[in-house]
C-alpha positions, 0 to 999 in steps of 0.5 A: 383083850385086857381092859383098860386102867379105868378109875370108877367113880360114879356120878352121884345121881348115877343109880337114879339114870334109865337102866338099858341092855347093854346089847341096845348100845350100837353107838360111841359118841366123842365130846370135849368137856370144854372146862379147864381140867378133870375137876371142874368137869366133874363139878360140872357132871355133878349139877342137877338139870332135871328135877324130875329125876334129880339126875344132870348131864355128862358121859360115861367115860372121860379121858384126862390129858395125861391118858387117865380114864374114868368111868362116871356113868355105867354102860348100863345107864342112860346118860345125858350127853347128847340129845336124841342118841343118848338111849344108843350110845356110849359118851366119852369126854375128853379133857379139853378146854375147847372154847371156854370160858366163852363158849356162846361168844362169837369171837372166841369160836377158835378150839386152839387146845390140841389133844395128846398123844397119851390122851388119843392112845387111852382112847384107842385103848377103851375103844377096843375094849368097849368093841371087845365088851359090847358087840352090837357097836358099830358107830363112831361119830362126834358131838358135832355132826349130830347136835348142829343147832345154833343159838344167837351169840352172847356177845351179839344175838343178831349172830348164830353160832354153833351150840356144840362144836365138840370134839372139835376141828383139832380132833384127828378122825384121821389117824384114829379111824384107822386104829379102830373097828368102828365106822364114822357116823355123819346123820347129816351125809 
């Protein structure tokens, strides 16, 4: 299995998050930044939210449109990218824009931006070297189907809406299962 180009630039804060064995990993879990580009997400990924261990929130891998991979957090560590399955799994962000720049907004809950064929082609790619790197992964699984909370809206706190809606309904788990050898996980089913 040849590894993927992966471009490693680390978080800042990364040497700071929970070590883990990597056999501990049986999980992949699939995002969308819902930022305008690469650079506004890492600006983002680089913002502190926990003080107690100067550390913040994003995955371990991203996926730029143009197919570009970066790692920002080793496998080794823990990081915040999903609550409650952060200690099982692998994050994978892809650049996406999502509902930004009014993610909380009622009216503007349409995710319009499809991904491209580049884009899903590097993720198939990393996929199958994590597969091939890390045995214990059986799972595949969205943002979406394990973080379903909803909070009032900006716009009208009368109305509840989707707190993570990620990677979202243009996401195509249809072709991509297919091409991989992990099993789609929905806690919710």
């Amino acid at each position: 299995m040849t590894k993927p180009a992966i471009h490693i630039d680390h978080l800042s804060y990364a040497p700071r998050l929970q070590a883990r064995a990597l056999d501990s990993i049986d999980l992949v879990v699939i995002h969308c930044t819902e930022l305008p580009d690469l650079p506004t997400a890492r600006s983002y990924g680089e913002r502190i939210h926990y003080p107690d261990t100067a550390t913040g929130n994003s995955g371990h891998f991203y996926v730029e449109r143009t197919g570009l991979i970066e790692q920002w957090v080793p496998r080794s560590r823990i990081a915040h990218h999903v609550k409650a399955y952060n200690e099982r799994s692998i994050g994978i962000e892809l650049d996406n824009m999502g509902r930004y720049p009014d993610w909380f907004d009622s009216r503007r809950q349409v995710m319009g931006q499809v991904y491209t064929t580049v884009q899903l082609d590097s993720l198939v790619e990393l996929l199958h070297w994590l597969c091939f790197e890390m045995q214990r992964l059986e799972w595949i699984t969205g943002h979406e189907f394990l973080d379903e909370s909803r909070i009032p809206a900006s716009d009208n706190p009368e109305l509840l809406i989707r707190r993570k809606k990620d990677p979202g309904p243009l996401f195509p788990w249809q072709d991509l299962l297919p091409r991989i050898d992990l099993k789609f996980l929905d806690p919710g089913k």
